[in-house]
N, C-alpha and C positions, 0 to 999 in steps of 0.2 A: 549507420542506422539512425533513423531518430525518433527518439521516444517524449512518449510525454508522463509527467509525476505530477499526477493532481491529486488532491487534497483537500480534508476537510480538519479543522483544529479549533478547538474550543479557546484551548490556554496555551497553544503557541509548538506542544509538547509535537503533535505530527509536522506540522509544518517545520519543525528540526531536524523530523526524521526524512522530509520531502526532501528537503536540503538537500542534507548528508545524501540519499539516493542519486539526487539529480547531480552534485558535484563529482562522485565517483563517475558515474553514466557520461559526464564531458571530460572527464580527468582521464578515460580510456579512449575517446577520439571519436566518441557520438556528438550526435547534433542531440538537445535538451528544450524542451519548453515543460517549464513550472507552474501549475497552475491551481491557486485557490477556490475553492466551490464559492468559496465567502464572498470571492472578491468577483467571480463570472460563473455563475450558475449552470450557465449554456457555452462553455468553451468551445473554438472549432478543433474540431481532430482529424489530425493528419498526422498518421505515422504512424510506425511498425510495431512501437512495442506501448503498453501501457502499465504503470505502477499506479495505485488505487488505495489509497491509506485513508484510514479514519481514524478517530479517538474511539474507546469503546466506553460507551456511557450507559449504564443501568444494562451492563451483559448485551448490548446490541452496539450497530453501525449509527452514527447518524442517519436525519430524515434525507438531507442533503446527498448526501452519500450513496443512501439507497432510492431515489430518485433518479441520481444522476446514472445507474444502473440500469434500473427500468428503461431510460432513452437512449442505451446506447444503441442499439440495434438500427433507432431511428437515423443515426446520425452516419450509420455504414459503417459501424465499426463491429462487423462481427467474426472474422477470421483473425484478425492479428492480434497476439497472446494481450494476457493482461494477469497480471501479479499483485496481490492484496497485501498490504500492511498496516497495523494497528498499533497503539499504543493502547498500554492499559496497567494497572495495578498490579501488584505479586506475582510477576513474570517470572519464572525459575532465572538461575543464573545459570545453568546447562542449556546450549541449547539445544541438543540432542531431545532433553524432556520435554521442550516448546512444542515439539513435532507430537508427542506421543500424550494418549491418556486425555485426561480430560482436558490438557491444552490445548487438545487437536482440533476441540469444537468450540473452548471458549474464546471472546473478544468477536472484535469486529469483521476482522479478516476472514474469520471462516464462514461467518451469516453471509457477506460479501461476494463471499466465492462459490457458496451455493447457491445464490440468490441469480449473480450471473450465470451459472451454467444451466439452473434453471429459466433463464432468458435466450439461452440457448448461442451464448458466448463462447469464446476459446479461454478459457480460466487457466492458468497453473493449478496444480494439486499444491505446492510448497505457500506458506505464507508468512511471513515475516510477524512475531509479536516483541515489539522494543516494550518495555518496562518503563514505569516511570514510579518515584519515589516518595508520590503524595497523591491525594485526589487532583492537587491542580499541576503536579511535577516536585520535581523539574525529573526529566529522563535520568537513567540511571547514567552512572560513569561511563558506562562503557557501550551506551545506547545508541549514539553516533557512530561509532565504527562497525559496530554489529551491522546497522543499516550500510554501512557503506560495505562489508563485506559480502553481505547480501543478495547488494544490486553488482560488484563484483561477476559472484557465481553463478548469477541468473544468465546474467549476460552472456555470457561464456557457452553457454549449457542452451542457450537459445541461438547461438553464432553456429552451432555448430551441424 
């Protein structure tokens, strides 16, 4: 399969977690392209699965981020899945409780994945929130692996 991990990062914290997702996602025998909003605003896309991560600044997505949403439709990408992930502040260290409660709706990920299926995308329900341990980071310890667990189980569960 191959997918693409695009990304948007203020202080570097998502783009770690892009990483982490894209090294797993080639580490299991996918084809990967990595891509910065920062660095191509208008990427082309090609490919089956999408990961879709933001920083979450002032309780929302980037502008960036939710732009790049709004044009996916344009670009023919509206049946094959797409999975959001966020970085953000005082993430539980459960993550059973990331799913539930008021986590379900805060950070980026979840504006992101309502915002898409209100564009009338193929979104997951599941969304990935990595922690970070200041306003500017750095991710939590165990931030990296969570993500790569992550893209792991997604995959898996989309293979099948």
């Amino acid at each position: 399969m191959k997918c693409i991990v695009v990304y948007d990062s203020v202080y570097g914290n998502t783009k770690q977690v892009a990483e982490a997702i894209a090294d797993q996602i080639k580490a299991d025998g996918n084809e990967i392209a990595l891509v910065s909003l920062r660095e191509n605003a208008k990427p082309a896309l090609n490919g089956d699965i999408m990961f879709l991560g933001s920083p979450t600044r002032m309780f929302k997505m980037t502008p960036a981020a939710k732009n790049f949403v709004k044009g996916l439709k344009t670009h023919g990408w509206k049946e094959q899945p797409i999975i959001m992930f966020d970085t953000m502040m005082g993430v539980p260290e459960d993550m059973a409780e990331r799913s539930m409660g008021k986590w379900a709706v805060r950070g980026a990920s979840p504006k992101l994945r309502d915002l898409a299926k209100s564009e009338g995308l193929n979104v997951q329900n599941a969304v990935l929130h990595i922690g970070v341990t200041g306003l500017k980071g750095p991710l939590t310890v165990t931030g990296k692996e969570e993500a790569r667990q992550f893209a792991q189980q997604t995959m898996a569960s989309l293979k099948k």
